[in-house]
C-alpha positions in Angstrom: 0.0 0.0 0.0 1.3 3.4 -0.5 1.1 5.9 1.6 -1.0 8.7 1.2 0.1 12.4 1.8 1.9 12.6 4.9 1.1 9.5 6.5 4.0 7.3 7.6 4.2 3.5 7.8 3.0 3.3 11.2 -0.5 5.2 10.7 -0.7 3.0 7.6 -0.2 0.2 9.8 -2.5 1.4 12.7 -5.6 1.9 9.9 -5.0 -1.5 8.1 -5.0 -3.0 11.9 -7.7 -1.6 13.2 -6.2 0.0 16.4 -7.7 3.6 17.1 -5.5 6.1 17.6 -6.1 10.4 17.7 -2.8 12.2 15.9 -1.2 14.7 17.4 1.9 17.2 16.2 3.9 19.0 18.1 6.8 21.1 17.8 9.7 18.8 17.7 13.5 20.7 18.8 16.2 18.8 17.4 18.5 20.5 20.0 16.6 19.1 23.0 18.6 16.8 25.4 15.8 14.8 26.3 13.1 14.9 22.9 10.3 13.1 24.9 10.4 15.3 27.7 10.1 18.0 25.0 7.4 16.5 23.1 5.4 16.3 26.2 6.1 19.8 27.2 5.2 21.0 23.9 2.3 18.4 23.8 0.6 20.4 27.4 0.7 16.5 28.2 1.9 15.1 30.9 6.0 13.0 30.9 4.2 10.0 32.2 2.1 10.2 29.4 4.8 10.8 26.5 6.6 7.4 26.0 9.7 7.2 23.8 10.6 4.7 21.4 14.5 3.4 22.0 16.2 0.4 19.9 18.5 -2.2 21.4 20.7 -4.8 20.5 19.9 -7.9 22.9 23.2 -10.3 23.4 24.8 -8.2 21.0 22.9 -9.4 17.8 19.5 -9.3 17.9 17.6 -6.2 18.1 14.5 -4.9 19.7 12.3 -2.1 20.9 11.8 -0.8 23.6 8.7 1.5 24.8 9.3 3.5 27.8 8.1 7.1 29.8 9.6 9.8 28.5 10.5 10.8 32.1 12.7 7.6 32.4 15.8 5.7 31.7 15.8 2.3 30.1 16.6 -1.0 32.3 19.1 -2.5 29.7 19.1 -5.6 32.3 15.4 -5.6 32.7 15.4 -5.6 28.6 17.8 -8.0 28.1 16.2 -10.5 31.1 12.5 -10.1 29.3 13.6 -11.3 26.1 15.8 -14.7 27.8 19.2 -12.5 26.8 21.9 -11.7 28.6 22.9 -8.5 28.1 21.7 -5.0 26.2 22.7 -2.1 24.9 21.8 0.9 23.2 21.6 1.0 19.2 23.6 3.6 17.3 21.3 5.6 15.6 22.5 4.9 12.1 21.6 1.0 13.2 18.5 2.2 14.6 17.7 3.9 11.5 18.9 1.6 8.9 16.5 -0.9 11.1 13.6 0.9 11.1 13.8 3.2 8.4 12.6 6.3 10.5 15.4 9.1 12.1 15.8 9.1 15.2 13.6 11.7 17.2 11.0 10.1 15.1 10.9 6.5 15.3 7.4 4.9 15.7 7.2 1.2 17.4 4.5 0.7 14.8 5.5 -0.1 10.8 8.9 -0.6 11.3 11.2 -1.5 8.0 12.1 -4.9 10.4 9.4 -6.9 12.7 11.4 -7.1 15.9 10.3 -8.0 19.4 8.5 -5.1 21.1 8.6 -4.2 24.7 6.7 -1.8 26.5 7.5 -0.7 29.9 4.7 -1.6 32.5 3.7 2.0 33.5 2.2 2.4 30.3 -0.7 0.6 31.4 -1.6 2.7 34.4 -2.3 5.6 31.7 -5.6 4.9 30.1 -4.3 6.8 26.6 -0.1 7.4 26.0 1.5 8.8 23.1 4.3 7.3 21.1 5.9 8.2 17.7 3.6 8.4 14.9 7.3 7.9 12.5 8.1 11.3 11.9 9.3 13.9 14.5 7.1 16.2 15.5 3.9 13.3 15.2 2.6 11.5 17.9 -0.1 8.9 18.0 -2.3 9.0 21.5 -3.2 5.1 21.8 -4.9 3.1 24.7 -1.5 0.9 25.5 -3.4 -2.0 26.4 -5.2 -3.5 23.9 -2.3 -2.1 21.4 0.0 -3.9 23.2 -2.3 -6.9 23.3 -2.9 -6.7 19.7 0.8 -6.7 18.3 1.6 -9.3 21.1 4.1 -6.9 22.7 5.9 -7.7 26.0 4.6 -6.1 28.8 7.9 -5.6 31.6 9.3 -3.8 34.2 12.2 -1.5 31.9 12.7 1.8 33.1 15.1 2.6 36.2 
């Protein structure tokens, strides 16, 4: 399917799923030292509502995503331990790019170039709507996490420090 005028892979991915989701934009500043907490600022949202989108590498080869508040640090031993690894680290951003064929400040967990496993940290579910990347900065997609996460058959986990 191609995409129509400014939609990305993941709102094409959303509509041919089914998943209801309410699009926001936002003013996105590349020179921010911490994007999500920028997006929710600029969003009049809540941090514990923004969530950003962060690729790893789990045992050194196999990637992943992981879905956490934008107000707080990623596990890497929480990630690594909820996929059966051993150890995580961060992606480069040319690997996270390459990967998911978004730039970073803009990657979406949704409609990703590569189907890898997909956590999400477990405070998403005390939020009855969050926002993630929509896959393109400045575009956020307010979701109810739960039956998203259900749907996609993402890993629900303890991640963030």
């Amino acid at each position: 399917m191609k995409p129509a005028s400014g939609q990305t892979p993941a709102l094409i991915l959303l509509e041919k799923e089914g998943i209801a989701y309410t699009l926001h934009t936002h003013e996105y500043d590349p020179e921010a030292s911490r994007k999500g907490l920028q997006a929710a600022e600029s969003l009049g949202v809540s941090p514990e509502r923004v969530f950003k989108t962060l690729m790893v590498w789990v045992d050194k080869d196999k990637p992943a995503c992981a879905i956490i508040r934008s107000d707080h640090k990623l596990h890497l031993k929480a990630v690594a331990a909820a996929l059966g690894g051993k150890s995580a680290a961060m992606m480069a951003p040319p690997d996270a790019e390459r990967l998911t064929a978004y730039k970073t400040g803009g990657i979406s967990p949704f409609g990703q170039k590569k189907r890898v496993p997909i956590l999400l940290d477990r405070h998403a579910l005390e939020q009855e709507t969050i926002f993630v990347n929509a896959g393109r900065r400045g575009l956020q997609c307010e979701i109810t996490p739960e039956p998203t996460a259900s749907h996609f058959g993402w890993t629900v986990a303890a991640l963030a420090e």
